[in-house]
N, CA, C and O atoms as a DFTB+ gen file, in Angstrom:
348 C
 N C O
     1  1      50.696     251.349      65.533
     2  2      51.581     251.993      64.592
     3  2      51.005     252.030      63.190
     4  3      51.142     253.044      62.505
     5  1      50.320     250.885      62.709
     6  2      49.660     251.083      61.397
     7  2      48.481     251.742      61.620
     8  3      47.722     251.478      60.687
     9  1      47.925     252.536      62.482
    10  2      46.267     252.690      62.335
    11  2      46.218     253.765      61.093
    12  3      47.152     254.494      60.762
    13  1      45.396     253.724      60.703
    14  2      44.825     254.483      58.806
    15  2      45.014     256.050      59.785
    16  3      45.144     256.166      61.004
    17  1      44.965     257.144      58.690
    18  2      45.477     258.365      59.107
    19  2      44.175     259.221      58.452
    20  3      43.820     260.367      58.729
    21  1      43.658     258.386      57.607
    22  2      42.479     258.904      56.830
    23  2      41.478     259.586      57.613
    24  3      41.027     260.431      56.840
    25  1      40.799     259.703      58.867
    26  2      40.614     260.346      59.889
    27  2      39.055     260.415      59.347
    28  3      38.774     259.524      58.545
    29  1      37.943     261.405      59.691
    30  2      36.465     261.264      59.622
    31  2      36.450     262.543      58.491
    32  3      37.443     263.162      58.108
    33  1      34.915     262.778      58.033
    34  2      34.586     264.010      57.147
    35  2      34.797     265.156      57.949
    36  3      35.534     266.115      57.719
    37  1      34.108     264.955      58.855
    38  2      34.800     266.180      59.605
    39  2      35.858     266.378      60.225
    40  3      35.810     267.421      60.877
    41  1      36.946     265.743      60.321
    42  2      38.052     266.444      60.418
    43  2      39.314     265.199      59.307
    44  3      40.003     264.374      59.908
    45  1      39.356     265.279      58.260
    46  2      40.020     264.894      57.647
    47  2      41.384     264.544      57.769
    48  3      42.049     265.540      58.055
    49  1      42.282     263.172      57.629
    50  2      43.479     263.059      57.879
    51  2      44.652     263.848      57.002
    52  3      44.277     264.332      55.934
    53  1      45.876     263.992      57.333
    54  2      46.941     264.506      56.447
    55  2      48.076     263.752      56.062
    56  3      48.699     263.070      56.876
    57  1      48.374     263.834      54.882
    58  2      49.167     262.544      54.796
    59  2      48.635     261.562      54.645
    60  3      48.984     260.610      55.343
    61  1      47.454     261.384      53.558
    62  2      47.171     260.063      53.974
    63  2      48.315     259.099      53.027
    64  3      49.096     258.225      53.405
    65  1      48.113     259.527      51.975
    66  2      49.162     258.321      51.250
    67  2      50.507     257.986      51.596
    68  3      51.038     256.981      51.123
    69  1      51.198     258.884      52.521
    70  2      52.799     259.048      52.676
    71  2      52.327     257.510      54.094
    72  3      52.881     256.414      54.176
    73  1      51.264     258.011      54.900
    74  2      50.979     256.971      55.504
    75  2      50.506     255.444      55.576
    76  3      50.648     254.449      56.286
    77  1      49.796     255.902      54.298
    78  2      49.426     253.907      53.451
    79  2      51.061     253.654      53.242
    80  3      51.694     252.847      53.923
    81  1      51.391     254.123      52.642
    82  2      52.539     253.671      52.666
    83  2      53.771     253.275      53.553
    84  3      54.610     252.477      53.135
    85  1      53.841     253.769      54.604
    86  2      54.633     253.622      55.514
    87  2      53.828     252.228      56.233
    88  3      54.505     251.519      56.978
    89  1      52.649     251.941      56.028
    90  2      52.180     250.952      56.551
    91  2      52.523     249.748      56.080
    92  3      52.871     248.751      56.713
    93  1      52.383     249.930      54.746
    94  2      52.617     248.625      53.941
    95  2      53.847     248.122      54.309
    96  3      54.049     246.908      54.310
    97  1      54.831     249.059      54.672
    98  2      56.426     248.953      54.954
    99  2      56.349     248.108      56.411
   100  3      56.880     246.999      56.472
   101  1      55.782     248.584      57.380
   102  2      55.761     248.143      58.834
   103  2      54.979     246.646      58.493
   104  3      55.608     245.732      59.027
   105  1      54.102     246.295      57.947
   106  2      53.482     245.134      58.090
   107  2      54.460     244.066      56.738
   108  3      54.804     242.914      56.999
   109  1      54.725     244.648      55.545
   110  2      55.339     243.760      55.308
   111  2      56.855     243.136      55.558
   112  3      57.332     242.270      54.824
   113  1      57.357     243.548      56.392
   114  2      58.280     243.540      57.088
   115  2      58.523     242.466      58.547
   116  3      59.537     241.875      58.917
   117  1      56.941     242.532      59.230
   118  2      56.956     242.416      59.979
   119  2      56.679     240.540      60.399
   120  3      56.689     239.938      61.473
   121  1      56.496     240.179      59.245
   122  2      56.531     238.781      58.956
   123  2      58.039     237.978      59.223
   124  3      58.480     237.238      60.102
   125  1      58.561     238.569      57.940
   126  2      59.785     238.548      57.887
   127  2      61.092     238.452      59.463
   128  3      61.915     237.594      59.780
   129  1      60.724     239.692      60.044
   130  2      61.131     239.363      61.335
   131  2      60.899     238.615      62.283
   132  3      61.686     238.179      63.124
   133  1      59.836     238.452      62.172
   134  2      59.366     236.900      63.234
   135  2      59.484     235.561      62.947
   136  3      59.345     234.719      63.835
   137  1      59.826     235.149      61.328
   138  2      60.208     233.842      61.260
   139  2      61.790     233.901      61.520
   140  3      62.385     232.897      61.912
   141  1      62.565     235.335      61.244
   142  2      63.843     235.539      61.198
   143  2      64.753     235.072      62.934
   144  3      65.872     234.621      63.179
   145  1      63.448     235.513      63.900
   146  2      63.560     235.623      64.884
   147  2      63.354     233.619      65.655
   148  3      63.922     232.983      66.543
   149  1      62.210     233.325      64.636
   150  2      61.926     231.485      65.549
   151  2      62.927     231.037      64.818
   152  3      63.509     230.286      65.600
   153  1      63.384     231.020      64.020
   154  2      64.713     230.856      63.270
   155  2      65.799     230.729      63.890
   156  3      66.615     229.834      63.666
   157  1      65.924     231.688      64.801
   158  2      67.404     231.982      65.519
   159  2      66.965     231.261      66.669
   160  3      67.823     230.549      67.192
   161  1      65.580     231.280      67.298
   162  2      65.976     230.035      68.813
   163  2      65.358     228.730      68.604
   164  3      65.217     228.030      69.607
   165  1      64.839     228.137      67.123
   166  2      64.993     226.681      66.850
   167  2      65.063     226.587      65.663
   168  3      64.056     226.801      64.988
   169  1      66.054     226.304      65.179
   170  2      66.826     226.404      63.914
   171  2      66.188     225.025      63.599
   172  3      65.570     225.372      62.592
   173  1      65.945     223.929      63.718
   174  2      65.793     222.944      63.105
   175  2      64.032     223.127      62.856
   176  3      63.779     223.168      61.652
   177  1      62.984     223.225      63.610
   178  2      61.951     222.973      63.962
   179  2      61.206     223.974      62.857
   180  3      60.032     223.704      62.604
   181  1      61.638     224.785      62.376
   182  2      60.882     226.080      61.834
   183  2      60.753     225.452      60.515
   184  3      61.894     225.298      60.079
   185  1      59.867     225.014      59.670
   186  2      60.246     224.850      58.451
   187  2      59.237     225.747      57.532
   188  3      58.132     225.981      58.022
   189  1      59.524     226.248      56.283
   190  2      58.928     227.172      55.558
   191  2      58.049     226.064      54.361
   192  3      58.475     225.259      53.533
   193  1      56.733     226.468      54.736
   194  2      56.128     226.038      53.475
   195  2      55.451     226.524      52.224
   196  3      54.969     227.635      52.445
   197  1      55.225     226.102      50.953
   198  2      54.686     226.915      50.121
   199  2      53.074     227.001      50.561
   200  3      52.478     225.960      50.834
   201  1      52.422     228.259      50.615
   202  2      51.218     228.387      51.348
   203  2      49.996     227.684      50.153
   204  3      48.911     227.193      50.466
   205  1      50.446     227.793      49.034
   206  2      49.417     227.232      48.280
   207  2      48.509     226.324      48.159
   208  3      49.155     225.295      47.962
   209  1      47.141     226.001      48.153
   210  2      46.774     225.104      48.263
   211  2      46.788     224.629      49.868
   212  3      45.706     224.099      50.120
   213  1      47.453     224.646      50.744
   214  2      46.730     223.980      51.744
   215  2      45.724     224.236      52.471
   216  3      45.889     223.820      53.618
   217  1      44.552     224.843      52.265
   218  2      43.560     225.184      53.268
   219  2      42.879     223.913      52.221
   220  3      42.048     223.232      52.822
   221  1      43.054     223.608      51.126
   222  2      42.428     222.626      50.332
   223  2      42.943     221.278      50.202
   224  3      42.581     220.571      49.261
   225  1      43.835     220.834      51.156
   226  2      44.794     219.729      51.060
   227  2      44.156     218.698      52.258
   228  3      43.946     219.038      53.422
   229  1      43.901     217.341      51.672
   230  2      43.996     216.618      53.248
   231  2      44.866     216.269      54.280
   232  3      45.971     215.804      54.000
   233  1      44.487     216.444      55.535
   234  2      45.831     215.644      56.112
   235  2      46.149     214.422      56.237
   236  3      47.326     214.105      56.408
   237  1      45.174     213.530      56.175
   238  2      44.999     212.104      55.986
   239  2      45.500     211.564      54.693
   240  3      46.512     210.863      54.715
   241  1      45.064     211.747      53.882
   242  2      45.616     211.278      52.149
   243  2      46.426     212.022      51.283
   244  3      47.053     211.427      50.406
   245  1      46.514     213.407      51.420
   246  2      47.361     214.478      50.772
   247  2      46.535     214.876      49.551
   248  3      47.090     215.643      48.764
   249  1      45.505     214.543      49.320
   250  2      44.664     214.824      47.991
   251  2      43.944     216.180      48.292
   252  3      43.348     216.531      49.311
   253  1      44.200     216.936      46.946
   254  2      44.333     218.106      46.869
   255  2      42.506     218.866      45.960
   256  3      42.515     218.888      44.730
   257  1      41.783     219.150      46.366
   258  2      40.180     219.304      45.918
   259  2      40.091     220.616      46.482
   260  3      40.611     220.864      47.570
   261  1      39.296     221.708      45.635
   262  2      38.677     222.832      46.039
   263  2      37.576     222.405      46.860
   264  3      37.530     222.888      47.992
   265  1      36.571     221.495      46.471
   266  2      35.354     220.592      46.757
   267  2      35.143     220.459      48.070
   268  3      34.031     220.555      48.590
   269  1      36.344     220.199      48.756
   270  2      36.460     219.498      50.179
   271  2      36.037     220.362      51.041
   272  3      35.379     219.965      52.003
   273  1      36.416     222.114      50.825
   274  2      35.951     222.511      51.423
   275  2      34.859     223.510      51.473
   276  3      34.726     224.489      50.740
   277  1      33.991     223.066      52.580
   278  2      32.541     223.854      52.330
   279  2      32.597     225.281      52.645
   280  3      32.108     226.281      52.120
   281  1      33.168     225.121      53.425
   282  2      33.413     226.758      54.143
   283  2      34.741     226.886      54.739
   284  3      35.584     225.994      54.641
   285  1      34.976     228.222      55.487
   286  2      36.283     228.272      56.309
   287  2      36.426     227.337      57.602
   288  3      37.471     226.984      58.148
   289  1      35.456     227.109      57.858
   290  2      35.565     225.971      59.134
   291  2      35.540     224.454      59.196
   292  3      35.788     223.699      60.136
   293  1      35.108     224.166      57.712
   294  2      34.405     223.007      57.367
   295  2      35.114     222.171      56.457
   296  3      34.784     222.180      55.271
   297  1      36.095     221.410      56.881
   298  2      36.422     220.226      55.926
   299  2      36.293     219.100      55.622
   300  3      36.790     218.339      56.452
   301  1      35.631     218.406      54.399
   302  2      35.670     217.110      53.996
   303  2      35.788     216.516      52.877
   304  3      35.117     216.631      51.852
   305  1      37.106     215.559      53.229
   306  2      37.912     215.054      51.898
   307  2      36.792     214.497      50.388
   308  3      35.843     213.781      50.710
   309  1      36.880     214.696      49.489
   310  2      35.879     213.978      48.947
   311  2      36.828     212.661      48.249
   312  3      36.209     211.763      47.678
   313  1      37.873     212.621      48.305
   314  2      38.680     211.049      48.414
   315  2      38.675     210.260      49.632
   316  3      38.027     209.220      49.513
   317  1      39.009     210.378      50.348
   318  2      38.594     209.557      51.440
   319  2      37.769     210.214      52.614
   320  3      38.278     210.459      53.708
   321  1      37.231     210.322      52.484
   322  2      35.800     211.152      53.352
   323  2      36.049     211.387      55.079
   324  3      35.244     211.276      56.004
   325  1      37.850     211.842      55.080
   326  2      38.610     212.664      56.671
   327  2      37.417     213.871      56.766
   328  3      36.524     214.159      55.970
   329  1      37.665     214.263      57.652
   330  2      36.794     215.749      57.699
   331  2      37.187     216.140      58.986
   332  3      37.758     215.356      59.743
   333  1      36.902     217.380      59.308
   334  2      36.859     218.136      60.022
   335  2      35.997     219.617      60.573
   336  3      35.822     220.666      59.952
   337  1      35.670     219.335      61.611
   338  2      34.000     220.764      61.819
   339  2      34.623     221.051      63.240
   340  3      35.134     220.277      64.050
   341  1      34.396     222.548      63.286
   342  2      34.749     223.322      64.405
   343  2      33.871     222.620      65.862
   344  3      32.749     222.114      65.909
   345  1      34.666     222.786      66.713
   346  2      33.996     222.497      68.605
   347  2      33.461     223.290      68.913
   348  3      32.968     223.303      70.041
């Protein structure tokens, strides 16, 4: 349903902006309905967090460092030296 409408040089899409737009609508939306939805069959279990900062947070100590992490796969605390590397 979202695919781009923008189409190739040789044959050019129509509509493209009426369609960015209708996209933005379907995807940002579409969040929304699915927590709306684990919501309604475990009301207790679902909890909402602020996304900030945790790809940089430990789980071991809670100490909060850009530092820690090397890459997207690669974590290690530089307070207490937890870590974590992909299998």
């Amino acid at each position: 349903m979202t695919r781009s409408a923008r189409g190739s040089v040789e044959a050019p899409g129509r509509r493209v902006a009426q369609k960015a737009g209708l996209n933005r609508g379907i995807l940002a939306n579409g969040w929304g309905a699915l927590v709306r939805r684990l919501e309604d069959k475990a009301p207790v279990r679902v909890v909402k967090i602020d996304p900030r900062n945790t790809s940089q947070t430990c789980n071991a100590c809670g100490h909060v460092a850009g530092e820690s992490r090397e890459s997207q796969a690669v974590f290690l605390c530089v307070a207490c030296g937890f870590g974590s590397t992909p299998t």
